[in-house]
C-alpha positions in Angstrom: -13.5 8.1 11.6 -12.1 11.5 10.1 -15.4 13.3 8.5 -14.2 13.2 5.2 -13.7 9.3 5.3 -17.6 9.3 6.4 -18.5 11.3 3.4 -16.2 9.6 0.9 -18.0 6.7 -1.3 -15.9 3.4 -0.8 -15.0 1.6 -3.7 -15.3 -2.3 -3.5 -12.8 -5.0 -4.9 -13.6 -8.3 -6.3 -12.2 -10.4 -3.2 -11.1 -13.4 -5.3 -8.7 -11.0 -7.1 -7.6 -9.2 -4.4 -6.5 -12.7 -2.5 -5.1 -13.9 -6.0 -2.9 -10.7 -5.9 -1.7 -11.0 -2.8 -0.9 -14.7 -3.2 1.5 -13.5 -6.6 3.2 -10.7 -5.3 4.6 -12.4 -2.3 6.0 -14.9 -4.9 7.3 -12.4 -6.5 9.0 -11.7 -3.6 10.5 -15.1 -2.5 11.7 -15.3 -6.8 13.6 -11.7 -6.0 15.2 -12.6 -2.9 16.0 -16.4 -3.4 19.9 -16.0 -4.7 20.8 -13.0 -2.5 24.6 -12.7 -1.5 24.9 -12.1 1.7 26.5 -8.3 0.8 22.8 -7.7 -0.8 20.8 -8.7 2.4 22.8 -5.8 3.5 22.7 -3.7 1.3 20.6 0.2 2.7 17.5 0.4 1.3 15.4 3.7 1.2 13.3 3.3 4.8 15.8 5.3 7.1 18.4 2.6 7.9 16.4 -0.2 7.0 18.5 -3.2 5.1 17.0 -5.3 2.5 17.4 -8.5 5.3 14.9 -5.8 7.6 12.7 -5.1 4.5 12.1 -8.5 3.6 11.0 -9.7 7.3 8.6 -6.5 7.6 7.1 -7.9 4.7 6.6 -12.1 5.9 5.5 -10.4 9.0 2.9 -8.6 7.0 2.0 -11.8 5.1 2.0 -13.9 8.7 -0.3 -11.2 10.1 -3.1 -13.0 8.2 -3.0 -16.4 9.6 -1.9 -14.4 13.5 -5.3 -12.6 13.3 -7.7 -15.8 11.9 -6.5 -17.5 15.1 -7.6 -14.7 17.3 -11.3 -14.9 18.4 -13.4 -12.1 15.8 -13.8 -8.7 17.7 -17.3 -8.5 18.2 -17.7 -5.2 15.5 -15.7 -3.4 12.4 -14.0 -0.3 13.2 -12.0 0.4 10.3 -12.3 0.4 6.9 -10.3 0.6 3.9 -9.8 4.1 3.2 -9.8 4.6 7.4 -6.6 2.3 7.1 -3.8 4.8 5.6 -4.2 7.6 8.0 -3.8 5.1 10.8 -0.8 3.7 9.8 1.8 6.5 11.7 0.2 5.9 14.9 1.9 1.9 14.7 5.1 3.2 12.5 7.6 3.0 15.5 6.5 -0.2 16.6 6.4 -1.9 13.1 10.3 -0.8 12.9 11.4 -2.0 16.2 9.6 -5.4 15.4 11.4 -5.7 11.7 14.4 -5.0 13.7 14.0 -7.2 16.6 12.7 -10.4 14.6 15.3 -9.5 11.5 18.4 -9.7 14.2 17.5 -13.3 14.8 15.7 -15.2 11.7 16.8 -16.1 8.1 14.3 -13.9 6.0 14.1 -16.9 3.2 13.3 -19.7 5.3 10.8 -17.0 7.1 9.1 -15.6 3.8 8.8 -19.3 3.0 6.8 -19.9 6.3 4.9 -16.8 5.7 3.7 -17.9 2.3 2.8 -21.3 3.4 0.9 -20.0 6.3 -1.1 -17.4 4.0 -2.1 -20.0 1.6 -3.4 -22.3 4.7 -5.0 -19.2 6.3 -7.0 -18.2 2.8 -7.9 -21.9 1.9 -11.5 -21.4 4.0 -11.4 -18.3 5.6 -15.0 -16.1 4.7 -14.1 -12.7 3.6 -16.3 -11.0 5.9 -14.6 -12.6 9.3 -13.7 -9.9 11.5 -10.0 -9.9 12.3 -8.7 -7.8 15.3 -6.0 -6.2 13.5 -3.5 -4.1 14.6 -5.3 -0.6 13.5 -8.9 -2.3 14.7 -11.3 -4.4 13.4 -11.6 -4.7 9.9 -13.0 -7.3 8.0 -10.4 -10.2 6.0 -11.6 -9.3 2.5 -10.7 -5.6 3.4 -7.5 -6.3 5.2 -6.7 -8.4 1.9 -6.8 -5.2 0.4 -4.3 -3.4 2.8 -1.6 -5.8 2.4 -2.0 -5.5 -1.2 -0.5 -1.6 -0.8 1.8 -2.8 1.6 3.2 -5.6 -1.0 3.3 -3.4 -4.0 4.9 -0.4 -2.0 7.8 -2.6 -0.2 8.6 -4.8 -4.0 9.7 -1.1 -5.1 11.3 -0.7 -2.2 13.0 -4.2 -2.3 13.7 -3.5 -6.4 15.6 0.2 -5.5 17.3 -1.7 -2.9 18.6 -4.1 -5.3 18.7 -2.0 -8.7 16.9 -4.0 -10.7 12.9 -4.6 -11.3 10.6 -7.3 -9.5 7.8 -8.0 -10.8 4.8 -6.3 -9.8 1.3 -8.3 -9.8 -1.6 -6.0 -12.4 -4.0 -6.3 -9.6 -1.8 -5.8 -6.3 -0.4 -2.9 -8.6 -4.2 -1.6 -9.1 -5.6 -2.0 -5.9 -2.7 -0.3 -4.5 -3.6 2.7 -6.9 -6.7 3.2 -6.1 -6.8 2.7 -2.5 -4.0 6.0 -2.7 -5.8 7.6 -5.1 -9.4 7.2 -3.0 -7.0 8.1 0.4 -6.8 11.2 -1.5 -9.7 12.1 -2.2 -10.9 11.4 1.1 -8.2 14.1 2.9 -9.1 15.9 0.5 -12.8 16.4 -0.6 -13.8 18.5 -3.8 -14.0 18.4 -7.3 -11.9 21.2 -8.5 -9.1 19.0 -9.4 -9.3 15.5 -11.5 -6.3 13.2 -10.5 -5.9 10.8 -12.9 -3.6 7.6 -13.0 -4.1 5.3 -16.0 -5.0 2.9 -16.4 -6.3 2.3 -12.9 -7.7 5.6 -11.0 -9.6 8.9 -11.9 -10.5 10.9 -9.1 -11.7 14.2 -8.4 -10.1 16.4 -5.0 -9.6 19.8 -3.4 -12.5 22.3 -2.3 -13.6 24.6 -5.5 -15.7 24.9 -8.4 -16.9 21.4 -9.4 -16.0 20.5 -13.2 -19.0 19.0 -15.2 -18.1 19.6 -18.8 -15.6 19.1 -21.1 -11.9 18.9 -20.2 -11.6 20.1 -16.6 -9.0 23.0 -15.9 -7.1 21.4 -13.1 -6.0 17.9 -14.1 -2.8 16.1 -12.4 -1.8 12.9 -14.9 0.9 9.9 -13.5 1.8 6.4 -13.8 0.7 3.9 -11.1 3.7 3.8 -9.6 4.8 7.5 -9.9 1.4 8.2 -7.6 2.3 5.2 -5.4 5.8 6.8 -4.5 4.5 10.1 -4.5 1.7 8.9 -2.2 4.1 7.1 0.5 6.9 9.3 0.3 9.4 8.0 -2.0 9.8 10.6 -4.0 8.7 14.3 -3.9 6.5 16.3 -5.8 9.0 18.9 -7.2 11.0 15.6 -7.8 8.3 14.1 -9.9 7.3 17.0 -12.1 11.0 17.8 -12.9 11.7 14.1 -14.2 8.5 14.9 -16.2 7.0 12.2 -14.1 3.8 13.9 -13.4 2.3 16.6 -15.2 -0.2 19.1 -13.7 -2.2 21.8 -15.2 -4.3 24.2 -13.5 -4.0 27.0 -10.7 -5.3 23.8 -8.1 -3.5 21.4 -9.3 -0.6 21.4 -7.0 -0.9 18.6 -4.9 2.4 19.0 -2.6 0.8 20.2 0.3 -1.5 17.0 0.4 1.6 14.5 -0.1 2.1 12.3 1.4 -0.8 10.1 1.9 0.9 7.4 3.6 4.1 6.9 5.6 
């Protein structure tokens, strides 16, 4: 585990929420996608050359993962945690695309988001939340890879909504776990309190080597929306991008975060 994920304080999540959230944004999902033409499972979407019809079965893959790992014998200890999760994830990137691909060539991605659904809400009905699961990045436990596919669901619903110009709904919780798990994945690369990042009405955190702030307004302060900070963390849109749509504002000699973007690929 990278030093400053051993030194950063983990934040915990009420499990009933987190598996609630999960549950409501892959509905959200399945409501968006249910009358696509065929021309819109087509259609690019912003993940290299990634169509909506890929897009959709990276995400019942993510969903199925669930029920694929409770069926696995527990690994024997945890390896990863939370915050150790979004640094792992470009070590697995090429084979998570050349699986959407593969399985996505083949399969309807209704009828397999449908599956996926069913087979999350059969995996959750009894599974404990501290049942080691040998995931792909190592062990972690349920309640915390709950929390993973949280990001992963808000992050690809904005994908799936630029894809098909219009909005789909985002779950409040999925939307504020996903938050804070960037904004902690931050401070975590990151570790100082010269700069307070702060992303109502979810996440205040405090990054970058320097003089600590204890009083007062601080003098290095960076202020977004949730899902400004979620696109600026994964790379969906760019720093310079974000501060010239008035996005983000940032104040301060430190409080250019570009170099630290992004957080997740």
């Amino acid at each position: 585990m990278p030093p400053a994920q051993r030194r950063a304080r983990a934040r915990t999540y009420d499990a009933a929420k987190i598996r609630a959230a999960v549950t409501a944004q892959l509905t959200h999902v399945r409501d968006a996608v249910a009358g696509l033409s065929d021309e819109q499972w087509e259609r690019p979407t912003r993940l290299g050359d990634w169509t909506v019809r890929d897009l959709v079965v990276h995400i019942a893959l993510g969903a199925d993962s669930v029920g694929a790992y409770l069926r696995k014998p527990p690994p024997p200890a945890r390896e990863v945690t939370v915050l150790d999760w979004p640094s792992a994830t470009a070590a697995v990137a090429g084979a998570v695309d050349q699986r959407a691909r593969t399985v996505a060539a083949s399969t309807e991605p209704r009828a397999m988001l449908d599956r996926a659904a069913d087979g999350l809400a059969d995996a959750l009905a009894s599974a404990p939340g501290d049942r080691l699961l040998a995931a792909r990045l190592g062990a972690m436990t349920l309640d915390d890879f709950l929390v993973t596919r949280c990001v992963e669901l808000t992050v690809h619903t904005d994908d799936l909504a630029a894809a098909l110009g219009r909005d789909v709904a985002l779950d409040r919780q999925a939307l504020a776990a996903a938050t804070r798990v960037l904004a902690d994945t931050l401070a975590a690369k990151a570790p100082g309190g010269s700069v307070e990042v702060r992303i109502p009405p979810y996440a205040v955190v405090q990054c970058v080597e320097g003089p600590r702030h204890t009083r007062g307004t601080p003098p290095n302060v960076v202020e977004t929306d949730p899902l400004t900070w979620i696109r600026l963390a994964t790379g969906r849109t760019t720093w310079a991008d974000a501060l010239d749509d008035a996005a983000v504002s940032a104040s301060g000699e430190r409080a250019d975060l570009s170099s630290l973007l992004p957080l997740l690929g």
